[in-house]
N, C-alpha and C positions, 0 to 999 in steps of 0.2 A: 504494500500500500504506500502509497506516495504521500508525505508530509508536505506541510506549507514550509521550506525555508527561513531561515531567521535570518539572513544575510546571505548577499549577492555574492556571487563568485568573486576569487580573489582577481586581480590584473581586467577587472570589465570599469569602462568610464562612463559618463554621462554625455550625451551628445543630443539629448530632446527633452521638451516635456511638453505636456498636455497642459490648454485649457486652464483653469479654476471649473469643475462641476460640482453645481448644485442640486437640490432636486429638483428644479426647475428649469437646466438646461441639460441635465444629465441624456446623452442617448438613450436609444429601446436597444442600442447593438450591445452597451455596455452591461445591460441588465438583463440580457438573454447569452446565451453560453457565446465564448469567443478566445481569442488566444493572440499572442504575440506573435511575428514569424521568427524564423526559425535563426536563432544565435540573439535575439533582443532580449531583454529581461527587463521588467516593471518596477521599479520602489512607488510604491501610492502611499501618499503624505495625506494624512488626516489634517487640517487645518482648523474644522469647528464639527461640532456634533460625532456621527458615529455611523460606521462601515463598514457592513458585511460583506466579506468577499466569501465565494463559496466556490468549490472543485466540482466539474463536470464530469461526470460519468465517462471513461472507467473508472475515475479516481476517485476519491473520497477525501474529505476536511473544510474546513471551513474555520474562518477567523474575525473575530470581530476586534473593531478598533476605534477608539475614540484620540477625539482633538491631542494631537502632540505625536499620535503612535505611529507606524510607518506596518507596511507591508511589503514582501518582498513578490514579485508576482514571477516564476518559472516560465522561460520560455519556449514558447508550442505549449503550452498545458492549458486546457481549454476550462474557464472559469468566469464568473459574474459576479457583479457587485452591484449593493444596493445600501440605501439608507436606512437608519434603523432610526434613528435621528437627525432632523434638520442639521444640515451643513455645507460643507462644503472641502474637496480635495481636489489634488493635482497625480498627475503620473510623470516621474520622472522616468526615461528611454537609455536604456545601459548596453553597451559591446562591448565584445573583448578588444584591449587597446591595442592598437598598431606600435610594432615595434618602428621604431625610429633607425636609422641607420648611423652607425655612430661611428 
């Protein structure tokens, strides 16, 4: 059974983020099953209120997290999130870094 992660792989950087979503501009794609492609990885920053992220079938887990907490989100792992409370969060977009030539 596949666990939710507590932290992102070692040597991965940040190169994007989403948005500020509230429940009021939150997608229907992000609240219905969906996934990162393949080598991205998600950290979701809670900002205010409270956010359940939940695993799609095959997989199993689910995690809730309020204002301050972070989630790490696996990539290709197919998962949805939702408000449990009024708020608001962002997704920050991670890769593995490029080596530099030195």
């Amino acid at each position: 059974m596949l666990t939710i992660p507590k932290e992102l792989p070692a040597g991965f950087e940040a190169y994007g983020r989403s948005t500020d979503f509230t429940p009021d501009n939150l997608p229907a794609r992000l609240q219905a099953a969906h996934s990162t492609k393949a080598g991205t990885w998600g950290l979701l920053h809670v900002l205010e209120g409270k956010i359940l992220y939940q695993l799609e079938a095959p997989f199993e887990g689910e995690q809730l997290a309020a204002a301050g907490e972070k989630i790490v989100i696996e990539s290709e792992v197919p998962h949805r999130v939702k408000f449990v409370e009024r708020g608001r969060f962002f997704v920050e977009f991670y890769r593995k870094a490029e080596l530099t030539p030195g």
